[in-house]
N, C-alpha and C positions, 0 to 999 in steps of 0.2 A: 534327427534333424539338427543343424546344426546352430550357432546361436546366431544371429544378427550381429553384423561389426559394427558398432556403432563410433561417434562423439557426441562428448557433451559437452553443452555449453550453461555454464550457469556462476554465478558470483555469490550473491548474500547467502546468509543459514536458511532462508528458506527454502533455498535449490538442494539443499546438501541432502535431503530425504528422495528428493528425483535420483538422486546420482549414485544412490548407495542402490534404489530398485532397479534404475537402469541396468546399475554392475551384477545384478543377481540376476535380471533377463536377458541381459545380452553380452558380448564380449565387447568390453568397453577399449577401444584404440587410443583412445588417445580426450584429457580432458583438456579445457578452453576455456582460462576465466581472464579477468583483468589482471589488470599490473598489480604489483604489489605495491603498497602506497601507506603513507604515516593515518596510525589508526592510533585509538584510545586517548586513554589523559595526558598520553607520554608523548603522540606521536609520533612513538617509533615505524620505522617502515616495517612491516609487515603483511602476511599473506591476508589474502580473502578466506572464509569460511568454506567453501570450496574446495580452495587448492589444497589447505589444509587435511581436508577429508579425504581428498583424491590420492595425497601423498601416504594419506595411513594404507590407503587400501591398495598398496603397491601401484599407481595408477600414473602414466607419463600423463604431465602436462605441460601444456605452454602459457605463458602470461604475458603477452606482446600488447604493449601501448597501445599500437591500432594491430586490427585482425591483419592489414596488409603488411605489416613487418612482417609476418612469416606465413604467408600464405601459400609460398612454395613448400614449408613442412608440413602443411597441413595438408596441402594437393597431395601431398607424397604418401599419403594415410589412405591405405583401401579402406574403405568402410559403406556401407549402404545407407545407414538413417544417421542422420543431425536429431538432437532432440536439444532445443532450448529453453531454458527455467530461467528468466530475471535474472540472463547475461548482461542485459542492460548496453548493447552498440545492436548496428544497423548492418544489416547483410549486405554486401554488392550482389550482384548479378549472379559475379562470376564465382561466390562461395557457394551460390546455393546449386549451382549447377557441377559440382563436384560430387555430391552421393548420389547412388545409383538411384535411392528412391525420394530423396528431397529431405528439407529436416524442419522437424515438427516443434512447435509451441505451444506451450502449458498457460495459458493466459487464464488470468482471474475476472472474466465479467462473461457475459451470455451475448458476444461479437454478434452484429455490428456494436450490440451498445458498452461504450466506456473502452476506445481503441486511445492506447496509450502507455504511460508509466505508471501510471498512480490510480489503476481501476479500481482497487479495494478504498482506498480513502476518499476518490470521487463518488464512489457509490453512496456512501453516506453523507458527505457531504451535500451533493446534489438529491437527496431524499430518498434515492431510492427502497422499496421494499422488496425486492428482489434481486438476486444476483446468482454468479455459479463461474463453472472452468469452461474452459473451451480449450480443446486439442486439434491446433491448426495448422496449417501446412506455410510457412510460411515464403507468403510473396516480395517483391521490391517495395510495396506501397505500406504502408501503417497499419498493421493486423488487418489488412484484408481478405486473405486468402482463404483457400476454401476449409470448411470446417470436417476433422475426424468423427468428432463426437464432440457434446454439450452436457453437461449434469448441473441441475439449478439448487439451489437454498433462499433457503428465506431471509433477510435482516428480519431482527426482531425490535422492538423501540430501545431496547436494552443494550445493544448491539455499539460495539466502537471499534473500529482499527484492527484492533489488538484482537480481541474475539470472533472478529470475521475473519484473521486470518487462520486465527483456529481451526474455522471451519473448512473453508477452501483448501488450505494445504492439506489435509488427509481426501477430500475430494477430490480433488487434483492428481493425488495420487492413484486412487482408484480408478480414475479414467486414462490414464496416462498405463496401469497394467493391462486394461481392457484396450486400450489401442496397440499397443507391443503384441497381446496375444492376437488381435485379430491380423495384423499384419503379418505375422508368424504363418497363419493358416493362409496369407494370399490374398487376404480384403484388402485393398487400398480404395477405403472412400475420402470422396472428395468432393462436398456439399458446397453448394457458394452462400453465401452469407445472404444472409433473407433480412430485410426491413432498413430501416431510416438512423445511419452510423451518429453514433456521439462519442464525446470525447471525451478523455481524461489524462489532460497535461500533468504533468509533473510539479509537488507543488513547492511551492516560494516563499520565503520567507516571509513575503509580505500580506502571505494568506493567512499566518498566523493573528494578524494584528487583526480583531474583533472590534464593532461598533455595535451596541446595543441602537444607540440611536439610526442607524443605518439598516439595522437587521431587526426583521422579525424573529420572536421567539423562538419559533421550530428551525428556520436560517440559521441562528446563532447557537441552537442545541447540533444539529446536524454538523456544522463547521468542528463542533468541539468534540465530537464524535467521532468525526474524520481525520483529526490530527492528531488522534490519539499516539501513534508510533512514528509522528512527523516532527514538523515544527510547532513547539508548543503552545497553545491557543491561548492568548494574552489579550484583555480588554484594557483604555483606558480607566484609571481611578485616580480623580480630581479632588483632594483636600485642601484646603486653604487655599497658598496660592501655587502648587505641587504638584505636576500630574507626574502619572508613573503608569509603567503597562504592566498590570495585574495579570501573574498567568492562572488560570482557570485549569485545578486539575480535574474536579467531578462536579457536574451540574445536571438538573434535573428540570424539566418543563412543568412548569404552572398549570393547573388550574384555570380556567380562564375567569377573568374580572372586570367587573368597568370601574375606569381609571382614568380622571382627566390630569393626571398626573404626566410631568414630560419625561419623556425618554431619558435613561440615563439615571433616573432617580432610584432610590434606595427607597420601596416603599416599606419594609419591613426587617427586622431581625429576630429569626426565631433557632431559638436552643436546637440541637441536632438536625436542624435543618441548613440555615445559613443565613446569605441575603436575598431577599426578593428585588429584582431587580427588572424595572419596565422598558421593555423594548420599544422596537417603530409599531410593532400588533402584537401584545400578549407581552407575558412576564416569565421567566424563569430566574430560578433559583439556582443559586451559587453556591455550594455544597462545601470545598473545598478548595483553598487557594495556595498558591507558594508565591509571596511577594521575594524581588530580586534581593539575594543577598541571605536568604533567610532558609528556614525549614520550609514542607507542607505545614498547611494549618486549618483546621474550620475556619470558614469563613466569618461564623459566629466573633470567633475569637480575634479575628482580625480585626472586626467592625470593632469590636471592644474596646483592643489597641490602638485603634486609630480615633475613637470619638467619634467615630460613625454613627448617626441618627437617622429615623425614619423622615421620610421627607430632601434627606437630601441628594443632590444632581449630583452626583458622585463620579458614577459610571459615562463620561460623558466629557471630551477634551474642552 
């Protein structure tokens, strides 16, 4: 039998493992990532993770500003299945109606819920305890389309960004080779999405910026949890007459206590632990800090440095 002509379409290093299994099950036509664009400390122009991988593996590609610069080379590509990994642009119409059998997405949440760009961080961020991949067909609307297959995971409380994607990209992958073989034998399912869609925008700088006083404990754990591989999660900290946005690299949730203590307050400093620090409900603990300009540090260490005492509104513009 012979292989599936495919494209692919994917951009960051987490696509680069989709693209090396797609080249091993199918006959890969042609890759499709972004422009090339100033990356690192240098900002030199350079390729995406991707292109790069596609170019070791003898692999033509294109890297067109928008997909409509060359959509005539790509029309000119026989192939039957599209598979897309965190391409990161929006199909027209008239792309998806180019392969003979449609082209499929590797999406990280358990569609309808968390249709978006930033499902792995919204999922924690928005509390969820559950998440997984989904291999979708996709349509004109916002990961609507009908679903291949679904594989779920768990979050654990321990769980941030960075270790969900751990998990999802080898999941991902496994569903993504069970979809290629069953399409190989002639399955083409095509399930519609069952329940009540939620979102997951893409996030913002301005998500970064944390308020104890605004957020509950498990809020303000979850938030830091979710930006783990984003914009770095930064509380204010108020000394004298000085505030500054403290970034928050490891924190952990409290214990709960009663405390007519105000939000923002520094109720404690403990050795190998850090700052305790009272939220709008509950308290968590600040583990590690990197103040601007500086290394990481215990947090302990910072209170140190700074004259930090228990009792005071620190945490809090």
């Amino acid at each position: 039998m012979s292989k599936l002509k495919t494209i692919f379409f994917g951009t960051p290093t987490l696509s680069v493992p989709y693209l090396e299994l797609l080249h091993k099950m199918t006959n890969v036509q042609l890759v499709v990532t972004q422009a090339d664009k100033p990356r690192g400390r240098g900002m030199e122009i350079s390729a995406c993770p991707v292109k790069q991988r596609a170019l070791e593996l003898g692999l033509p590609v294109l890297s067109p500003e928008k997909l409509k610069d060359d959509f005539d080379k790509i029309a000119a590509v026989p192939f039957d299945l599209g598979v897309a990994v965190a391409y990161g642009k929006i199909f027209r119409p008239d792309f998806l109606a180019l392969p003979k059998l449609g082209i499929l997405n590797v999406h990280f949440s358990l569609l309808p819920q968390l249709r978006g760009a930033a499902p792995v961080q919204q999922a924690l961020m928005q509390g969820y305890t559950q998440t997984g991949v989904s291999v979708f067909w996709i349509r004109p609307g916002m990961d609507d389309g009908p679903l291949f297959l679904q594989k779920a995971c768990s979050i654990q409380p321990q769980d941030n960004a960075q270790t969900l994607f751990e998990k999802l990209i080898p999941l991902g992958l496994t569903g993504l080779q069970e979809t290629l073989e069953s399409i190989a034998q002639g399955h083409m399912i095509q399930t519609p999405q069952q329940g009540t869609p939620t979102l997951a925008p893409m996030l913002q700088k301005e998500d970064a910026f944390l308020r104890p006083s605004e957020l509950t404990a498990g809020e303000l754990n979850n938030r830091i949890r979710g930006l783990a591989c984003g914009p770095k999660p930064k509380v204010p900290f108020t000394h004298g007459a000085k505030t500054e946005w403290l970034q928050v690299v490891r924190a952990e949730l409290a214990e709960p206590q009663e405390t007519k203590a105000e939000a923002g307050t520094a109720l404690c400093i403990e050795r190998n632990r850090g700052i305790l620090v009272k939220c709008k409900e509950g308290n968590i603990w600040f583990n590690e800090v990197h103040p601007a300009g500086k290394k990481s540090m215990s947090a302990e260490a910072f209170a140190n440095g700074r004259g930090l005492k228990p009792g005071d509104v620190a945490f809090k513009e």
